[in-house]
Every structure is written in structure tokens, then in C-alpha cells.
C-alpha positions as CSV (number, residue, x, y, z in Angstrom):
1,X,7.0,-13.7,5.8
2,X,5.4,-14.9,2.4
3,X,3.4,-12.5,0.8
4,X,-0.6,-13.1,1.9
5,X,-3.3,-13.8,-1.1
6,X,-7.2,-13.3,-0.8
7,X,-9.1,-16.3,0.5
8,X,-11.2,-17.7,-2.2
9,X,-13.9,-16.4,-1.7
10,X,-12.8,-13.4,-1.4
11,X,-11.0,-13.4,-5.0
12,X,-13.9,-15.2,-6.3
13,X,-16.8,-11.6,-4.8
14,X,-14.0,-9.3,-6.1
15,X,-14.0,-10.9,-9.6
16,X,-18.0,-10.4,-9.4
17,X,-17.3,-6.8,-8.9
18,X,-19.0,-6.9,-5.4
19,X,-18.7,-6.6,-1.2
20,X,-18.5,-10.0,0.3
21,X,-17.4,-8.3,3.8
22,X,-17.2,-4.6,5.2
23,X,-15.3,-3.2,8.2
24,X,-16.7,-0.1,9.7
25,X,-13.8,1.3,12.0
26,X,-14.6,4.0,14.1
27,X,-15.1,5.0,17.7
28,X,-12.7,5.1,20.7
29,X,-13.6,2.3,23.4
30,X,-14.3,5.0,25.6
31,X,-16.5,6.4,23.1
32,X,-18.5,3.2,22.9
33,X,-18.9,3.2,26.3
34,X,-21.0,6.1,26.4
35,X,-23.6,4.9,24.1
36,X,-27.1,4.1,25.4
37,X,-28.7,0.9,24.2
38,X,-30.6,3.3,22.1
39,X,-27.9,4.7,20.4
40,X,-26.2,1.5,19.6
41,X,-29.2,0.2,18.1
42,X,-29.5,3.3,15.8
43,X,-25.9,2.9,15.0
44,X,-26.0,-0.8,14.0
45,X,-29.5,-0.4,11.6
46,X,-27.6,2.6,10.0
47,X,-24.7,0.2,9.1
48,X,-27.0,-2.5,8.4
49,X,-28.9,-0.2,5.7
50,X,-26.2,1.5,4.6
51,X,-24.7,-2.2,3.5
52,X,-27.1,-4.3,2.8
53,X,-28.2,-3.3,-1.0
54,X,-24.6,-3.5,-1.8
55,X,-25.1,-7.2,-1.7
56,X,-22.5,-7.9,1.2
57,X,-22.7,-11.2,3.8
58,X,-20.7,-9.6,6.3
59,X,-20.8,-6.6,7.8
60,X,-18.0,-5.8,10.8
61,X,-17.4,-2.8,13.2
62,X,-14.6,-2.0,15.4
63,X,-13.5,0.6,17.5
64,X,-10.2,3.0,16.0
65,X,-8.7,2.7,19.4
66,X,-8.9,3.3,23.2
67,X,-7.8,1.9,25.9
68,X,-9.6,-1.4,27.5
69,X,-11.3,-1.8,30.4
70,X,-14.5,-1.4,29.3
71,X,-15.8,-4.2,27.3
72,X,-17.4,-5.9,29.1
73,X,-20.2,-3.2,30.0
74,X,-19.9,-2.2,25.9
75,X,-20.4,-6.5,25.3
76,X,-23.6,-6.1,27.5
77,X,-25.1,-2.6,25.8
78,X,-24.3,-4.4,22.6
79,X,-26.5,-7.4,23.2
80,X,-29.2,-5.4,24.7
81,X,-29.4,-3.5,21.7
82,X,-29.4,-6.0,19.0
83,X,-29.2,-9.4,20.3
84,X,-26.8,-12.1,19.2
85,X,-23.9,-14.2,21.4
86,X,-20.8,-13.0,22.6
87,X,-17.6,-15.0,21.7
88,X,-14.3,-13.7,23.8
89,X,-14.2,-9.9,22.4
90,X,-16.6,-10.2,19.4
91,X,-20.5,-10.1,19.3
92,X,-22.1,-11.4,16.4
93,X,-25.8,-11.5,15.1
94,X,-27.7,-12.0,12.0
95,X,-29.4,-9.2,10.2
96,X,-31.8,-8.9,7.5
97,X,-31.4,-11.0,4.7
98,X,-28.5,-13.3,6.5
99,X,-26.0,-10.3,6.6
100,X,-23.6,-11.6,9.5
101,X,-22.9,-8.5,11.9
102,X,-20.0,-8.6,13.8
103,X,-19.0,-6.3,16.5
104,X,-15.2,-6.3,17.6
105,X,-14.3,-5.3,21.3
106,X,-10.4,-5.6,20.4
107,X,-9.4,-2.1,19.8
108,X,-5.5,-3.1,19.6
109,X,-4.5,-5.4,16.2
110,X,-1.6,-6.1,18.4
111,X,-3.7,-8.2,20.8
112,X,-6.0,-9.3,18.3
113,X,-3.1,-11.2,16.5
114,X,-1.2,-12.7,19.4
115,X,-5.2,-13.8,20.7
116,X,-5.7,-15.6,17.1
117,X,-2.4,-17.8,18.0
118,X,-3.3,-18.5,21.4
119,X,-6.5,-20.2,19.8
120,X,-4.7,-21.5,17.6
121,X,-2.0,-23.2,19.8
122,X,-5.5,-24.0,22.2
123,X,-7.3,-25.5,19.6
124,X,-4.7,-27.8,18.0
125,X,-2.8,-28.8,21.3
126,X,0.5,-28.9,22.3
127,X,1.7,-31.3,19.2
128,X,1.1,-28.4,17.1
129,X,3.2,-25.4,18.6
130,X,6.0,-26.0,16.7
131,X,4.6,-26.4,13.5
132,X,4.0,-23.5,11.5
133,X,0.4,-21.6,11.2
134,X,-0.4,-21.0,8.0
135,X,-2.5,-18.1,6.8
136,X,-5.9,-19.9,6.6
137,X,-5.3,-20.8,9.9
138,X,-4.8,-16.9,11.1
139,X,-7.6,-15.8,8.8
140,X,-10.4,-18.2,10.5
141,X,-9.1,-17.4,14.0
142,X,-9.1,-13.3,13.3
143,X,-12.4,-13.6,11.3
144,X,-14.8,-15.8,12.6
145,X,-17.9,-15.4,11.6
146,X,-16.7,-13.9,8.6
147,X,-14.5,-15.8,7.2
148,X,-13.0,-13.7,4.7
149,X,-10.9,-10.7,4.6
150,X,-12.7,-6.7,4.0
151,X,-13.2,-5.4,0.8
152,X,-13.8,-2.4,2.1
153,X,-12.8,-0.4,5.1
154,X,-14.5,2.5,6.0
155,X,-12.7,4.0,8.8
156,X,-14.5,7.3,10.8
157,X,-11.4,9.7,11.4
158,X,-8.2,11.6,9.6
159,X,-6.9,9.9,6.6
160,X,-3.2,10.8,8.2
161,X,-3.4,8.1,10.3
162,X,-3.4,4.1,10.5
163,X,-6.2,3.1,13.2
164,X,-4.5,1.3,15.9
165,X,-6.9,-1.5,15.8
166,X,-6.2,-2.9,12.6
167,X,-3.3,-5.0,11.5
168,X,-4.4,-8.0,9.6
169,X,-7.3,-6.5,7.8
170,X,-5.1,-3.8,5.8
171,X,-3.4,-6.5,3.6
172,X,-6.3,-6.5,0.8
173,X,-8.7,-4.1,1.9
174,X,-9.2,-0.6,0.3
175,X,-9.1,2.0,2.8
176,X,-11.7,4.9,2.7
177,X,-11.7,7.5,5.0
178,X,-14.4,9.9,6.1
179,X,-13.6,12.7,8.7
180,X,-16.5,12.4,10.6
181,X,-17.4,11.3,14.3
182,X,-18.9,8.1,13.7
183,X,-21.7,8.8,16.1
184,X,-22.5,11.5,13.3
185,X,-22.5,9.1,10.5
186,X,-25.8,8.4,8.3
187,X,-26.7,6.2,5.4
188,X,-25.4,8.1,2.9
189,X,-21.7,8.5,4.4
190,X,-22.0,4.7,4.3
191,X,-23.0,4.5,0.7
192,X,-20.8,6.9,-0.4
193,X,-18.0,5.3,0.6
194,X,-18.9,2.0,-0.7
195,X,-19.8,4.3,-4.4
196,X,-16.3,4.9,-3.8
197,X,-15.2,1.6,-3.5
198,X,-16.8,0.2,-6.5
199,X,-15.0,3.0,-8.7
200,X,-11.4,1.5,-8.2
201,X,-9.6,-0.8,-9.8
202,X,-8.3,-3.1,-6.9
203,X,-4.8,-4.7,-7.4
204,X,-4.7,-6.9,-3.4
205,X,-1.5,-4.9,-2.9
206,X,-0.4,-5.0,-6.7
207,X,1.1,-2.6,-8.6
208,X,0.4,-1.3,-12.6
209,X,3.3,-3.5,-14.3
């Protein structure tokens, strides 16, 4: 498989020194599911404050892992709490000052991946399944409404491990971990890591020559 490069505008916020787009990955499904309405909403402004000086137009969150079953009562908890439209697994609404919120059901990259061809393959027909998919192609099917790959990835849990939910987004993202339940987290974890962020020197998978 040919290496991947950053969209454009990706490259182009990165260059500026900024966050176009931030994943917050944390949260077994079944974890989720337990949330009130309340609690979500909570959940969501804290993310939303936590982001939203930092300059960034997208803002996603995704569960680490679980098993499914359960979306669809999560999907409905979701939208009582802040509103929006559902789209297959993904809920997405518009926060203050135009930040895009997105919130993932897909807890398995796996199946988020193999979903992104299928609408592919739906979208383009049958004259198209032998062709190849390029990249931009993946990236709007896995991304919508974002559009671009993470900066940042903040992911709630132990830095030993890879979250099963993420596959795609690890390419050009840099990873920051916080052990902490992320029912527990508060602006400043959020802020933190994105201080963290902005202190690297970001190579999209480079290395020092």
C-alpha cells in the first residue's frame, strides 16, 4: 500500500502551527451506555470548552472499545443531549463558534474501514468496484463531517495499548494519552494535552534524517 500524506488542509493547519481536527477516544460502548442525558451533555461542553480556544473546526469522540449492541439507545441519549442528526453510526452537531462535533458509535476500526468501502462501492455503483479507491476517497467516507485527518488524539486509558477503535486515524495523528476514566476528565486534562501537542515537532510519520 503507498505510503498516505495529509489532506491539504490538514498540511496547510499544521504549517499554521494549529488544531484543525481533534479525536477524543475514550469510553467502552458499554460505558456510554450508562450515561444519562445529563451526563452526556456535561461530557460534550467539557470537550467543547476544552477545544474550542485552541482554534480547532472539528472536534470528534469515540468510544476505546466495547462490544455493540448498544448504539442505538447511546444514538438516542446522544441527540437528546445535544441535538444534531444521526448518519449510520455517527452523530454530528454544530457547537459554538462553528466547531463540528462528531460523535462515533463505531468502536471497532475494523468495521469502520470495511463500512467506508461499502459506501464507497454504494455510492459510485457497480462500474466502479474494480477500480481502485484512492485515499481521498477513504478519507471523506471515514471522516465526514470532518473532512480531515486528527492532529491530535487524546485517548482516556493506558499508554500500553492501541485502542481498538482506531485504525485509519493513527497515520498522522499524535497520540497523547491520559490514564484517566474519561467520565473523570475536566477542562484542564483536555488542555493539557493539547499544551502537549503544540510542544512537538510533528514529522506525519517522518523520521530525523
Amino acid at each position: 500500500m503507498a505510503k498516505r500524506t495529509p489532506s491539504t488542509a490538514h498540511g496547510q493547519a499544521a504549517s499554521e502551527g494549529g488544531l484543525a481536527h481533534v479525536l477524543v477516544c475514550g469510553g467502552t460502548l458499554q460505558e456510554w451506555s450508562q450515561a444519562s442525558v445529563g451526563e452526556w451533555k456535561l461530557q460534550l461542553d467539557t470537550f467543547v470548552d476544552s477545544v474550542h480556544d485552541s482554534g480547532a473546526r472539528w472536534l470528534s469522540v469515540c468510544p476505546y472499545g466495547g462490544a455493540s449492541g448498544a448504539e442505538d439507545e447511546i444514538a438516542l441519549t446522544v441527540l437528546n443531549a445535544c441535538g444534531g442528526q444521526r448518519n449510520g453510526n455517527r452523530i454530528s452537531f454544530i457547537a459554538k463558534d462553528g466547531l463540528v462535533v462528531v460523535v462515533d458509535l463505531c468502536a471497532d476500526g475494523r468495521e469502520r474501514f470495511t463500512t467506508a468501502l461499502n459506501e464507497i462501492n454504494r455510492k459510485n455503483g457497480d462500474e466502479r468496484k474494480d477500480r481502485d479507491v484512492s485515499e481521498a476517497m477513504l478519507r471523506a467516507a471515514m471522516l465526514p463531517p470532518g473532512f480531515v485527518d486528527p492532529d491530535l488524539i487524546l485517548v482516556f486509558g493506558s499508554p500500553t495499548q492501541i485502542p481498538p477503535s482506531l485504525m485509519w486515524e493513527l497515520s498522522y495523528s499524535e497520540l497523547v494519552f491520559l490514564d484517566v476514566s474519561w467520565r473523570k476528565c475536566n477542562v484542564e486534562h483536555v488542555q493539557m494535552a493539547i499544551n502537549d501537542f503544540q510542544r512537538r515537532d510533528r514529522r506525519f510519520g517522518g523520521v530525523d534524517s
